[in-house]
C-alpha positions in Angstrom: 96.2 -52.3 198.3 99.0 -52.0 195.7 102.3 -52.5 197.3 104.2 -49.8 197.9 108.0 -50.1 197.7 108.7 -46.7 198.4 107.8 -44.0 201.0 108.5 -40.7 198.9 110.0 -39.3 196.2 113.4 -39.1 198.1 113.4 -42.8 198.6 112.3 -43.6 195.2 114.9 -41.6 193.5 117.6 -43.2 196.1 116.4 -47.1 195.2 116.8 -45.8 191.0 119.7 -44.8 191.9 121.2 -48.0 193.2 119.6 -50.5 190.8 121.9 -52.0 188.7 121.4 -52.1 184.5 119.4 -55.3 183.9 121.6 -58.1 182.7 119.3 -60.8 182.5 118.1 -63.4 179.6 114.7 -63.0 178.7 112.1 -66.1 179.1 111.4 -68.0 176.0 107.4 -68.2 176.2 106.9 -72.3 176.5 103.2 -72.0 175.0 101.4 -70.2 172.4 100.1 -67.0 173.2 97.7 -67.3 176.1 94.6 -65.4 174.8 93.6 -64.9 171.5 92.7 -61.2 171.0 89.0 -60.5 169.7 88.6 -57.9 166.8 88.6 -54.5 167.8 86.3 -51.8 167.2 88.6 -49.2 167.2 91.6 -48.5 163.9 93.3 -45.1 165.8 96.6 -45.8 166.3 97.5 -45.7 169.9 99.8 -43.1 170.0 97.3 -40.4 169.1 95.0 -41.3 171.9 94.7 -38.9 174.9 93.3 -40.2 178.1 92.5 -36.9 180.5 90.5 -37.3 183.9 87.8 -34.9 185.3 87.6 -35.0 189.3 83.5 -35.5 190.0 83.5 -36.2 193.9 86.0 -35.9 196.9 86.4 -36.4 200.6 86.9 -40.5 200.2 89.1 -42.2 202.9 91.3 -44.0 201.0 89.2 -45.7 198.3 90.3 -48.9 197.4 87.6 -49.8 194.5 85.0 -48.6 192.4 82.4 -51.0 191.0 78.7 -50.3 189.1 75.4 -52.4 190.0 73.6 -53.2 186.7 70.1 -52.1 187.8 69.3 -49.0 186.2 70.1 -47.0 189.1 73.5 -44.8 187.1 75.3 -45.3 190.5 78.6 -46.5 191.9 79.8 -48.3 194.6 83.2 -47.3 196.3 84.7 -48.9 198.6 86.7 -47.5 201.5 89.7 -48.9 203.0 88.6 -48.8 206.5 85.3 -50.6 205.8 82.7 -48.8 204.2 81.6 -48.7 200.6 80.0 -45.0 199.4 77.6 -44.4 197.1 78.4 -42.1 193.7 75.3 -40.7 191.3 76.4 -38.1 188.5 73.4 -36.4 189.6 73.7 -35.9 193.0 77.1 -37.0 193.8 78.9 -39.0 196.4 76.5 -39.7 199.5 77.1 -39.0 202.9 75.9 -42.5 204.5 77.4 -45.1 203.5 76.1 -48.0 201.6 77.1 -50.8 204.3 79.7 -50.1 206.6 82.1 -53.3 208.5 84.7 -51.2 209.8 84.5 -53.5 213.1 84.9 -56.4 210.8 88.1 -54.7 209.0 91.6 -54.8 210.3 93.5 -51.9 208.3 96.3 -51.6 210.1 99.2 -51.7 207.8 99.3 -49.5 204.6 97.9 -52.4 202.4 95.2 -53.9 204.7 91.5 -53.2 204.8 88.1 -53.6 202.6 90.3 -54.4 199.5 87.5 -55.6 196.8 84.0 -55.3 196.0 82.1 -57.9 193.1 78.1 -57.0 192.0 75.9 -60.4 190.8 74.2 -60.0 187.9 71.0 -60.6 190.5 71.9 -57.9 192.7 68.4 -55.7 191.6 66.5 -58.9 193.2 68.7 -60.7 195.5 70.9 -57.3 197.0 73.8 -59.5 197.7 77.6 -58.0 198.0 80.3 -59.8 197.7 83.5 -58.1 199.5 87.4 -59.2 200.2 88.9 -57.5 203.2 91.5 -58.2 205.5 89.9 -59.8 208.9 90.5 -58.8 212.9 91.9 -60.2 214.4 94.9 -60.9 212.2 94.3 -60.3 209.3 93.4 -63.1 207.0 92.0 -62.1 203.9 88.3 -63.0 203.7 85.7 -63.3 201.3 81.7 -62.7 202.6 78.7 -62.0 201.4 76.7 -59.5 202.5 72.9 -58.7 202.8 71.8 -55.5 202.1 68.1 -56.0 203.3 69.3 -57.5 206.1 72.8 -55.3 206.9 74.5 -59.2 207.5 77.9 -60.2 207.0 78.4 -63.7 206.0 82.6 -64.9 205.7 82.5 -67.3 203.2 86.1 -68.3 202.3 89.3 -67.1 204.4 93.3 -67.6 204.3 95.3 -66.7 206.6 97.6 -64.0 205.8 99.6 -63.0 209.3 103.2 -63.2 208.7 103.4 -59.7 206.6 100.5 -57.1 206.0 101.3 -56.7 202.7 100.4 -58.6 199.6 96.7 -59.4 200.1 95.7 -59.1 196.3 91.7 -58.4 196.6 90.0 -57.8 193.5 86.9 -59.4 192.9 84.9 -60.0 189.7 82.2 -62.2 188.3 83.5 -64.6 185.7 81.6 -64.9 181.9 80.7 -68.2 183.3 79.0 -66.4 186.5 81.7 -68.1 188.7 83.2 -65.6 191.1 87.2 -64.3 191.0 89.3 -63.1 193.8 92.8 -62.8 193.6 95.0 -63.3 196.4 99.0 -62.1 196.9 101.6 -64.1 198.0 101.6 -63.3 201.7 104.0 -60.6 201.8 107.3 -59.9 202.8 110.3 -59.0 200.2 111.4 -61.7 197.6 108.8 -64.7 198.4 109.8 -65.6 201.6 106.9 -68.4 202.5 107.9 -69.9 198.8 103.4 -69.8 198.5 102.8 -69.1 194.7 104.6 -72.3 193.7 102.5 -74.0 196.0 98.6 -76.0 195.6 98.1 -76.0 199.0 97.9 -72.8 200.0 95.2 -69.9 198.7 98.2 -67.1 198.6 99.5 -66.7 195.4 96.7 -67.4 193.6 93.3 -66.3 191.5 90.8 -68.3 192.5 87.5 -69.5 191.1 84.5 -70.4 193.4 80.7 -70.7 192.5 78.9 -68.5 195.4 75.4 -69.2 194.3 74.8 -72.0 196.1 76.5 -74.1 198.9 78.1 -77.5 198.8 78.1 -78.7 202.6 80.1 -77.9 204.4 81.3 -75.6 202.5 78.9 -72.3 202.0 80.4 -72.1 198.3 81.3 -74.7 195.5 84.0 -75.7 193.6 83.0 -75.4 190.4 83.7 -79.3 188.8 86.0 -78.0 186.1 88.4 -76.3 187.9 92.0 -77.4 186.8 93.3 -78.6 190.6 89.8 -80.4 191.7 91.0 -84.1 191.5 95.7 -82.9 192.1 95.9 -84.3 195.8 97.1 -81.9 198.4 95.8 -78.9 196.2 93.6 -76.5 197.4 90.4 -77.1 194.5 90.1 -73.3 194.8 92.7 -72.7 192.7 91.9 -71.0 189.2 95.9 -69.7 188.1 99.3 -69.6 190.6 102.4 -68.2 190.1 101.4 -64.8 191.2 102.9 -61.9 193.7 100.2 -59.5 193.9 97.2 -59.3 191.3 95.8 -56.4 193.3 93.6 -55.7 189.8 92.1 -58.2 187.3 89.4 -57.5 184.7 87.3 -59.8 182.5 86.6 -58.4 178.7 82.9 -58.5 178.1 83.0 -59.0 174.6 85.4 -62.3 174.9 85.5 -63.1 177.7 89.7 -62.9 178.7 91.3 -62.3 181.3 93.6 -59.6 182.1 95.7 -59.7 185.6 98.0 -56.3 186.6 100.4 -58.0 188.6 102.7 -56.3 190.7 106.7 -56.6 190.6 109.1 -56.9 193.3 111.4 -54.2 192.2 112.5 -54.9 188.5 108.9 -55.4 186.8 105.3 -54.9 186.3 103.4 -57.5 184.5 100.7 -57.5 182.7 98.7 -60.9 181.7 96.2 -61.8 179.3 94.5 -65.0 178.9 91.9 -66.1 176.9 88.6 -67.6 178.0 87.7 -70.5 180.1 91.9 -71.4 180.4 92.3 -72.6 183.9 95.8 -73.8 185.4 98.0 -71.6 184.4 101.3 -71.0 186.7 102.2 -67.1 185.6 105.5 -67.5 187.4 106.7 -65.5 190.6 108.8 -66.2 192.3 110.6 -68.1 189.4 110.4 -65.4 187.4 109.6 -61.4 187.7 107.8 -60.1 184.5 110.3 -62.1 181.8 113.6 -62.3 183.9 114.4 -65.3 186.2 114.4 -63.9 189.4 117.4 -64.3 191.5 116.6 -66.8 194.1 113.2 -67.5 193.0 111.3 -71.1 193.3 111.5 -72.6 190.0 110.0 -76.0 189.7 111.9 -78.7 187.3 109.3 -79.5 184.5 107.0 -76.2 185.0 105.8 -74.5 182.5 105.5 -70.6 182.8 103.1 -68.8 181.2 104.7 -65.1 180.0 103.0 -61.9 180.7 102.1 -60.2 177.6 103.6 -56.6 178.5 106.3 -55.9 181.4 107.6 -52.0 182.4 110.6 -51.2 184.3 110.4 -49.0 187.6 113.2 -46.6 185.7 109.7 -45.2 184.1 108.8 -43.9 187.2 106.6 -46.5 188.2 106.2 -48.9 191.6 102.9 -50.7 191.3 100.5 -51.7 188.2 97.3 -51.1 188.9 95.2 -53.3 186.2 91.7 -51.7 184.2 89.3 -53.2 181.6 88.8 -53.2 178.1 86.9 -50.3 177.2 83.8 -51.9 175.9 81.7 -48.7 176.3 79.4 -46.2 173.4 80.8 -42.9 174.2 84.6 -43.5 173.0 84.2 -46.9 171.1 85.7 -45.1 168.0 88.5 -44.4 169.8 89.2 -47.0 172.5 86.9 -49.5 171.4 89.1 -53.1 172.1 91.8 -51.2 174.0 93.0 -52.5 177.3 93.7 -49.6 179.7 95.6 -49.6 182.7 98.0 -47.1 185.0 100.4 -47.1 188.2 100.0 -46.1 191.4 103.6 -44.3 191.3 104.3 -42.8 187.8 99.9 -42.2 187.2 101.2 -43.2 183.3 98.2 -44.3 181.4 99.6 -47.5 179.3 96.9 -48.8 176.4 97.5 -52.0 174.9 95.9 -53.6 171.9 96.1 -57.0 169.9 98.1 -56.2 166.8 96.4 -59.1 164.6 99.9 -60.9 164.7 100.1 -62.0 167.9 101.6 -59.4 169.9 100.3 -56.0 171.3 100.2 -52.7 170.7 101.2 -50.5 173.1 101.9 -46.6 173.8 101.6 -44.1 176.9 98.3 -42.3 176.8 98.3 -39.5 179.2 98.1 -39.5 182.8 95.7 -40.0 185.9 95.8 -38.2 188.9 97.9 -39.1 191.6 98.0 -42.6 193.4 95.1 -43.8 191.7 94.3 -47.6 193.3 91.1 -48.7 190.9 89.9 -47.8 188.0 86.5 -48.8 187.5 83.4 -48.6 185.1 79.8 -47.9 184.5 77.5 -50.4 183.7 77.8 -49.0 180.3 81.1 -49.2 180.4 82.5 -46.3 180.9 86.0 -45.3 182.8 85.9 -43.9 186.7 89.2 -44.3 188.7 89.9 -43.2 192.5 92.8 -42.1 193.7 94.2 -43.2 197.3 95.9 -39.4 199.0 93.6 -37.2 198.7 90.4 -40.0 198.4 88.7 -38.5 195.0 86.8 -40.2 192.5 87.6 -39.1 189.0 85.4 -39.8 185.3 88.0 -40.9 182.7 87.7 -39.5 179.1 89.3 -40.0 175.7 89.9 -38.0 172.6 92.4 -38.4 169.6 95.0 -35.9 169.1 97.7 -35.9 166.1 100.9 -37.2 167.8 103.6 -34.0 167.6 106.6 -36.8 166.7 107.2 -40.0 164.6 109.9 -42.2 164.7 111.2 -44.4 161.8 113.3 -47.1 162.7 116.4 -49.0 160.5 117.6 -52.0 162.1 120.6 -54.4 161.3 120.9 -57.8 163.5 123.9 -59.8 163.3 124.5 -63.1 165.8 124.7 -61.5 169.5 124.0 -57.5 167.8 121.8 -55.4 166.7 122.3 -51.7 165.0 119.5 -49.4 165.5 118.9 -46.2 163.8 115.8 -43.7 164.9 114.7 -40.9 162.8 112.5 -39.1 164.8 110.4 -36.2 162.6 108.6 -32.9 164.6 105.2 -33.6 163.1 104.1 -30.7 165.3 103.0 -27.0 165.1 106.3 -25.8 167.3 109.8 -25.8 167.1 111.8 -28.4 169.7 114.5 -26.3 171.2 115.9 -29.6 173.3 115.0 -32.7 173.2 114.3 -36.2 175.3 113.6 -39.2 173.3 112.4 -42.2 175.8 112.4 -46.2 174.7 112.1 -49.2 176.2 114.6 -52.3 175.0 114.0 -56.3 174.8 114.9 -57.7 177.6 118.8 -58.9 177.2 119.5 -55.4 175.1 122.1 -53.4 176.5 123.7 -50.4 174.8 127.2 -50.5 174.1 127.7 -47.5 171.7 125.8 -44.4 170.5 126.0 -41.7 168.3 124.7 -38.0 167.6 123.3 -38.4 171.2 123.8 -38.4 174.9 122.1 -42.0 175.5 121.7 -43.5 179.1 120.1 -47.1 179.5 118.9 -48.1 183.0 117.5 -51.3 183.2 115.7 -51.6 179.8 114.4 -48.1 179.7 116.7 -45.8 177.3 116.8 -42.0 177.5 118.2 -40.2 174.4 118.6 -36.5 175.1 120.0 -34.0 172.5 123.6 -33.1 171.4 124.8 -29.5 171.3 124.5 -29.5 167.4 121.2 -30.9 167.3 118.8 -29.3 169.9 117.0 -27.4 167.9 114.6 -29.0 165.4 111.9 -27.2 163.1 108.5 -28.0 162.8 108.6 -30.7 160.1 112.5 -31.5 160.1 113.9 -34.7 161.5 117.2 -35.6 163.0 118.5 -39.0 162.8 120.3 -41.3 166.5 121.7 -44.5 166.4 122.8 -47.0 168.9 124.5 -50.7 168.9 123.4 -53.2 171.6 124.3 -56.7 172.3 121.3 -59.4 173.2 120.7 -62.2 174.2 118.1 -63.8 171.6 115.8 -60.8 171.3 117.1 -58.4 168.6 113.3 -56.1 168.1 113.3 -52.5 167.5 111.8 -50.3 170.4 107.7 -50.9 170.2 107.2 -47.4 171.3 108.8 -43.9 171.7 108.1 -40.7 173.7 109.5 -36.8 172.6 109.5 -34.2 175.3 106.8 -37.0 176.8 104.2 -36.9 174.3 103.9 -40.2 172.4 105.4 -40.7 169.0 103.6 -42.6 166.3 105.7 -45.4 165.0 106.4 -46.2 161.4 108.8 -49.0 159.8 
């Protein structure tokens, strides 16, 4: 399951408390961008999208995933942590007996331990083959099987062991464009790499790996698909599809072009997200040399590696703890909203980020709305449409979108100059109601920090800014504007904020 750095509210207000402001230099990307983004069906601007939930069953123990069999059926598969995967129907709702149930195959001790993943084939109709990653009793390791429906038989295909910590076991499972199955592993636990595995080839942890489960190469009961980048490296596990990662609980594959997209979850500074494009094997994404785009202090860094940059990073000052990666929405009902949109949340802040291709290389990006609490998966139909289950209480929740006028934009005037940068915001009250008080929230580059502001109370932690209102200027009309500024030093990165929130609602951004 996600990792979970912090036990309560208490605890996670104590640790924000004591992190210091991020000093860092940000990583220069050493490549071009690693996916190139298809065309998207939607043109509304992020900020005026609203993502709401609608709770459709209850009374799951502690779901872990939620996946869709493409055989005309309209049901869903969850799976449980302590070894069972339910059944879901709109019509009749979530079943009482289980689908399969391995429980005495399962070890779940631990928070993040358990049936962690669940994959469909595209023959499951015919053949009624599973495919599911879980943590294995005795100790642990983290296990991929098959298993028979007709025939209620589990089949361990492929397991690493994973005894040291109980945390970081990754566990997301998806078949590739290429039919190839996916399962992402963590680095093996423990705080700050300690077994040095993600920088390694012969070791599974730390890894996505790429297997072909359709047939069996003796001895093995899978194959290694020829192409894979680390087949003919000596001493490297040919498993390995990417490295360089700490725990990609949740990857996705877009079905129109085929990229991937990893959630991968920080150690205390960062959450990642990663996109790459089709059929690019090889890549090392970094930990523990680097967390999101900052070297990480004490990491493993190779001489001559080349790291491959996550295409959007958030700070835990937002509230956050642990990414939990979604799917291009490639569904009918929304596609005029959301169509091309990458969604995604976290387990701590339930922020719904959406990020987009912006035609020039970058991303779009702007807060959405909010899912429920502690929400581990988020899944879809086989028409592609949005379900996510939350862990505490155990519901399963249908995901929908709508567009909304944003209530706030903010214009930006920047001057750069060597190590500086002057920033001015004019944020306008594009909304129905007056604002009596006022919090404006921004992230920075990494390598910004503040050093003077005006006609604001301004406080940076980390690279996430809040701007709150001064006496003389809390009160703003519908229609009026009111104009903060800031100066900040970098360190190579001089960009405006990509995205703003007012009173938490986001802001539509113009120059």
């Amino acid at each position: 399951m996600p990792r979970r750095r912090w036990t309560g509210p208490l605890l996670l207000a104590l640790l924000l408390t004591v992190l210091a402001p991020l000093p860092a230099a940000a990583r220069q990307p050493a490549e071009a961008p690693s996916a190139t983004p298809a065309p998207t069906a939607a043109a509304v601007p992020l900020p005026s999208l609203s993502a709401t939930t609608t709770q459709v069953a209850s009374g799951l123990r502690r779901p872990t995933a939620v996946v869709a069999p493409d055989d005309g059926t309209d049901r869903l598969f969850i799976t449980e942590k302590p070894g069972r995967v339910r059944v879901y129907h709109p019509d009749t709702g979530l079943a009482a007996t289980p689908l399969l149930d391995i429980t005495s195959a399962v070890d779940e001790s631990g928070n993040e331990r358990g049936l962690l993943g669940l994959a469909i084939p595209a023959d499951f109709a015919t053949s009624q083959d599973l495919y599911l990653a879980y943590t294995a009793l005795p100790d642990g390791a983290v296990t991929l099987a098959r298993y028979r429906l007709d025939e209620s038989r589990l089949e361990p295909l492929l397991s690493q062991p994973h005894a040291e910590f109980s945390n970081h076991n990754g566990g997301q499972l998806a078949f590739g464009p290429d039919g190839d199955l996916y399962w992402s592993i963590g680095d093996g636990g423990g705080a700050a790499d300690p077994l040095r595995a993600p920088q390694r080839l012969d070791t599974l942890l730390g890894k996505i790996l790429r297997v072909d489960v359709s047939r069996a190469c003796d001895p093995l009961p899978y194959c290694v698909p020829a192409d894979n980048p680390f087949v003919d490296t000596p001493g490297a596990r040919p498993e390995i599809w990417h490295y360089g990662l700490r725990n990609p609980w949740r990857f996705s594959f877009d079905s129109v072009d085929g990229s991937m997209w990893i959630g991968d979850v920080g150690q205390g500074r960062w959450e990642e997200v990663d996109h790459i494009a089709r059929g690019r094997g090889g890549l090392n994404l970094g930990w523990s040399c680097y967390e999101g785009l900052e070297k990480f202090d004490g990491g493993d860094c190779k001489a001559g590696e080349t790291y491959t940059p996550p295409v959007f990073t958030y700070s835990p000052y937002t509230g956050g703890c642990s990414v939990i990666g979604g799917h291009v929405y490639r569904g009918q009902r929304y596609a005029d909203l959301v169509g091309g949109t990458y969604i995604a949340t976290d387990y701590c802040s339930s922020t719904v980020w959406a990020l987009r291709p912006d035609g020039h290389g970058g991303y779009e990006q702007a807060e959405i709305g909010e899912t429920p609490t502690q929400v581990t998966a988020i899944g879809t139909t086989a028409d592609g449409e949005f379900y996510v289950v939350n862990d505490l209480p155990g519901g399963l929740h249908r995901v929908s979108f709508a567009q909304e006028a944003p209530t706030c934009r903010v214009d930006r005037t920047v001057e750069t100059w060597g190590t500086g940068t002057k920033v001015e915001l004019t944020v306008t009250n594009t909304g129905g109601t007056a604002l009596n008080g006022w919090t404006l929230k921004f992230p920075l580059a990494l390598g910004q920090t503040v050093v003077s502001d005006w006609n604001t109370d301004l406080t940076q932690l980390s690279n996430t800014v809040t701007a709150t209102n001064a006496s003389y200027n809390a009160a703003v009309a519908a229609g009026a504007s009111f104009t903060i500024g800031y100066v900040a030093g970098h360190t190579g990165d001089a960009s405006p904020p990509p995205r703003f929130t007012l009173n938490g609602d986001a802001c539509a951004v113009g120059r």
